[in-house]
N, C-alpha and C positions, 0 to 999 in steps of 0.2 A: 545660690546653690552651686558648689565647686561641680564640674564634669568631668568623671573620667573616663579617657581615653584608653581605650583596650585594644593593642596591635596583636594580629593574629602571625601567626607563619606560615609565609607562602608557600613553604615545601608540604608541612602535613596540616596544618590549619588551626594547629594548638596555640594558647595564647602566651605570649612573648614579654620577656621583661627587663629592666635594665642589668649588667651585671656592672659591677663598681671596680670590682678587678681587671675585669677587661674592657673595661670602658666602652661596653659595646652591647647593643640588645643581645640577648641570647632563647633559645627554644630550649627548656629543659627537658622536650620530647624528642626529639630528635637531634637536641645541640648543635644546630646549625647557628653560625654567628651570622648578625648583621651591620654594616653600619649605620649611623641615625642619620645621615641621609639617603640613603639608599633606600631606609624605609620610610622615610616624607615622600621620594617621589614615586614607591610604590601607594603610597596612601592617597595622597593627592590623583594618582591615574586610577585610585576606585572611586573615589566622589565624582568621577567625571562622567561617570559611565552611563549611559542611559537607559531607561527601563524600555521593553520590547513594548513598539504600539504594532498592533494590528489593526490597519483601517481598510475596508474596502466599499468601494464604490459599484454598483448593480448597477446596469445596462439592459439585464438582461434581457429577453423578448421581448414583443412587443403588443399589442392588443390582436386581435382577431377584424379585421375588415368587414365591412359589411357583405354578407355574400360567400366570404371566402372560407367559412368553415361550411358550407351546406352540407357539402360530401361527406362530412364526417359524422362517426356514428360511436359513442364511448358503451363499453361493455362492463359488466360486472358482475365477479362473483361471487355466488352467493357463499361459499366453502372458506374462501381465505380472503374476501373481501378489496382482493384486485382488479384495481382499473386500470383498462385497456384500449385503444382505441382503432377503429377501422373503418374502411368504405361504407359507403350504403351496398354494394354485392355479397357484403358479407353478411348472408344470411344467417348461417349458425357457425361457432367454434368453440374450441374448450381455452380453459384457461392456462396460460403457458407457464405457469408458477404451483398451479398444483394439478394439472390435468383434470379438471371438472369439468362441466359445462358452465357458460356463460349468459347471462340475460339483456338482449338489448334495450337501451337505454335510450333517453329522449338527443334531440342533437349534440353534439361535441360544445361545450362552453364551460367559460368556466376558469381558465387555463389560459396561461402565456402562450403565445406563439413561437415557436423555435425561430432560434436565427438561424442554424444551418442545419444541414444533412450531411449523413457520409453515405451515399446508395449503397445497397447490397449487392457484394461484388461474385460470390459463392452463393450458385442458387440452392434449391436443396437435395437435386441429384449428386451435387457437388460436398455438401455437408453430407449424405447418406455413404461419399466415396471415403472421406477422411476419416469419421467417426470408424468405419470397418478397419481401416487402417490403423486407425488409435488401438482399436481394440486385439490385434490382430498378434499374437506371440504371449499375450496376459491370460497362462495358465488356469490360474485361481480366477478370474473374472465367470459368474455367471454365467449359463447358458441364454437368460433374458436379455442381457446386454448384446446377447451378437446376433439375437433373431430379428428378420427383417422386419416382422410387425412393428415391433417395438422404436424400430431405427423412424419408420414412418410418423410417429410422432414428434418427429423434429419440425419444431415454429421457427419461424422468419420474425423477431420482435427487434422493434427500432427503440431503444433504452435510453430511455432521458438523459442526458448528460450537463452539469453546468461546466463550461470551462474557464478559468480565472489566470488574468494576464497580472502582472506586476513585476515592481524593481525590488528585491531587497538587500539593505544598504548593511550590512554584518561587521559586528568587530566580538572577537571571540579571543578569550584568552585562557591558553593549555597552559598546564602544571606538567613539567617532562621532568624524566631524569636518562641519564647516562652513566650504566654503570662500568667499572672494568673491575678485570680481576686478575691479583699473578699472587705468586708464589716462591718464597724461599727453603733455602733448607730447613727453617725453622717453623715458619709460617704460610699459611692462607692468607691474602690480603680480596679484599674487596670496598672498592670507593666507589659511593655513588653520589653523582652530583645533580642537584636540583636548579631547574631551569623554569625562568617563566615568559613563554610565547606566546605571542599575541598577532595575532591577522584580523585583516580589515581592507574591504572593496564593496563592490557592487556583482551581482546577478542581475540577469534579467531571465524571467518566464514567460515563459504561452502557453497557453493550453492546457491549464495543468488538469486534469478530470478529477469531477467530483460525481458520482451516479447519483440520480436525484429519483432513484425509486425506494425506496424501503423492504420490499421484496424481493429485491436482489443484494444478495451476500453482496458485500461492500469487497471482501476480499476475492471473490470470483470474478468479479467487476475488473476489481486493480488485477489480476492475474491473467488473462487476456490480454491487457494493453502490450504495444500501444499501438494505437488508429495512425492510419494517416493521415493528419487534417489536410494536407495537399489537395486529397482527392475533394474534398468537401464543398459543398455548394450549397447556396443560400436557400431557403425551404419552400420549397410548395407540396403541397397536399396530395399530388399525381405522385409521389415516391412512397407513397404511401400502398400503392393500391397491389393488392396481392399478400400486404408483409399485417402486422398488428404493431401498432406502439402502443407504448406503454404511457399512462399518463402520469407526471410525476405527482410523486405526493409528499418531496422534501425541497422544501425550494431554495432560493440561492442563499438568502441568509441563514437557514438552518444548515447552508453545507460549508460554511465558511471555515469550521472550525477545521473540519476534514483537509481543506485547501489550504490553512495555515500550517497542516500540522505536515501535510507533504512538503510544501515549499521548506520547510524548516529546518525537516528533514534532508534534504536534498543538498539545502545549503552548508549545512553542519557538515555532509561526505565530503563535498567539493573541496571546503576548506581544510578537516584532516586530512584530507591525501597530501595537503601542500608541504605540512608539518614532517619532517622526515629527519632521519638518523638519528632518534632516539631510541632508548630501550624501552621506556613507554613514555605514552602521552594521555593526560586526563584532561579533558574539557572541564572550566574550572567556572569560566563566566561565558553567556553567550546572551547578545544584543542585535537582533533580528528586527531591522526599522524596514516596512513596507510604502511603499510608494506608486503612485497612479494606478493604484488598484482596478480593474474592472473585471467581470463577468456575462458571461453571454450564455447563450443556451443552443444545445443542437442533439441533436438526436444519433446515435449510433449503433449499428445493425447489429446483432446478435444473434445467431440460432441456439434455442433450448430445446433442450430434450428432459425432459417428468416422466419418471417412472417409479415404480413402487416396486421392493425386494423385501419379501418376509416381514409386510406391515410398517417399511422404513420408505420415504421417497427421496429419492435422489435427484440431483439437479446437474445435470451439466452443460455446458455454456461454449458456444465458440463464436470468435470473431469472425462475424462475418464479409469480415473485408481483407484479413491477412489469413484467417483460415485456423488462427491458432486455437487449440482446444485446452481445456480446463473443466475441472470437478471430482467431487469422490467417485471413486470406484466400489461397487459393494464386493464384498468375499465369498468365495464359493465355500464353507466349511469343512464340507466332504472331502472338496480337494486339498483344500489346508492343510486338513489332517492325515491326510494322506502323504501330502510332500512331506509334512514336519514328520511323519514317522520315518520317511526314505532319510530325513536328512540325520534325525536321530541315529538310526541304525547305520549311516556311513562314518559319521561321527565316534560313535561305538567302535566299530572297526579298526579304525583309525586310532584310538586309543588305546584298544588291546591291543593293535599291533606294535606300537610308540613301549608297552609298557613290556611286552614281550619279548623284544629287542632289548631292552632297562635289564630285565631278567638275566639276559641271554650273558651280558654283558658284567 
């Protein structure tokens, strides 16, 4: 059975064919010429390529010691079904994900052991000063949002984190062009020419965070970062005491994809920034090979705050080791409408004046 071979065009992607007159491939979409070798050892550099492996390898925690979870006591709600974990002093608290109450639970087991901590570095005098701050010039923001009651529901919760080290080895190749353009007495010219760049190296990661709760917005999570693992130290149970962690309920291979998808990301920026003085650039192929893959587990500090406006509850989140805050703000309506009618009516103003001047004129 004969094969045929179908060359496409690197400029726009249409398929290409011999022309006899010009002794040369041609795109009758774009009519860009090629020659026939030019396009062997473009053909040849696409059979080369290789398809993206994502491998990784887990490390992460490690079993529980005999003994060494005693102190702990896992909590559970009954309203959204969050597990959380704290001392034995901790008699009663509510739940830091949706403000209920909580039911204590038999010992902490169950569960990987963290590798590391980052301590909470902002106590909650400190989150009650910032949160005021945050809040502090946003008109439209609620009266609830700035009463101290409500500030007083800010938790101290330690939020699972997997973090995943690795090399990735990228060869990615852009479809650029370069256009110009001048001008006679007669005509407009414009020439644009098609280019095809390729880059190819190595990265290296650490730490890249994956939050290993399901409770917590994944994008609230990333929008805090980033921790400073510097501060971090290896885990014991005493850093516990005062705060709640949360018990993860996504674990490291269910977060891998998350961790692929950042690393991927990250790597595709680095390498377009390199790609320069074109008039555009399209990523055409990308080859993202991972290497020495591992993951570990450690726990990072967070303060929340749960509260509830007009039957909606709201969540907002801050690092509690750089302090940075994040989450929705609810709307005040009254005031809303308020300002939009001041801005309406200056608006207004401003228009009959623009069109009364027009008149005048």
């Amino acid at each position: 059975m004969a094969v045929l071979q179908e060359y496409k065009c690197p400029c726009c992607g249409g398929a290409i064919a011999f022309d006899s007159t010009l002794q040369k491939m041609k795109c009758p979409y774009c009519d860009t010429e090629f020659e026939m070798e030019t396009l062997k050892n473009y053909d040849n550099e696409l059979k080369s390529e290789q398809a993206d492996e994502m491998k990784w390898k887990s490390t992460a925690g490690a079993e529980w010691q005999e003994g060494e979870a005693e102190g702990l006591r896992s909590y559970v709600c009954k309203s959204c079904g969050g597990e959380i974990v704290g001392d034995v002093n901790t008699a009663a608290t509510s739940c830091p994900f949706c403000g209920n109450p909580v039911v204590m639970m038999d010992q902490f087991s169950g569960a990987l052991k963290p590798d590391y901590v980052i301590p909470f570095k902002l106590d909650k005098k400190a989150a009650k000063a910032a949160l005021n701050k945050h809040y502090g010039g946003k008109k439209l923001l609620p009266k609830v949002f700035k009463d101290q009651n409500h500030i007083d529901e800010v938790k101290g919760v330690y939020v699972p984190f997997w973090i995943f080290d690795a090399d990735a080895n990228a060869n990615i190749r852009y479809k650029a062009t370069r256009v110009r353009a001048w001008s006679d007495s007669n005509y407009n010219y414009t020439e644009t020419s098609f280019f095809s760049v390729t880059r190819g190296g190595s990265i290296a990661f650490e730490r890249v965070p994956v939050d290993g709760s399901s409770k917590m917005a994944d994008d609230l999570m990333e929008s805090i970062e980033p921790f400073d693992f510097s501060e971090a130290v290896d885990f014991q149970t005493a850093y516990l005491a005062g705060y709640l962690a949360d018990k993860y309920d996504v674990d490291a291979e269910q977060s891998i994809d998350r961790a692929n998808a950042r690393i991927k990301q990250s790597t595709a920026d680095v390498f377009a920034a390199t790609v320069q003085g074109y008039t555009s650039v399209t990523p055409e192929a990308t080859s993202i090979q991972l290497q020495n893959g591992q993951a570990k587990y450690a726990l990072y500090p967070v303060w929340l705050l749960n509260t509830t406006w007009k039957g909606q509850k709201y969540t907002f989140a801050m690092n509690g080791q750089t302090g940075k805050l994040v989450g929705d703000l609810p709307l005040d309506k009254s005031a809303y409408k308020k300002w939009l009618f001041g801005l309406t009516g200056i608006i207004g103003a401003v228009v009959f004046a623009v069109s009364y001047l027009l008149w005048l004129l």
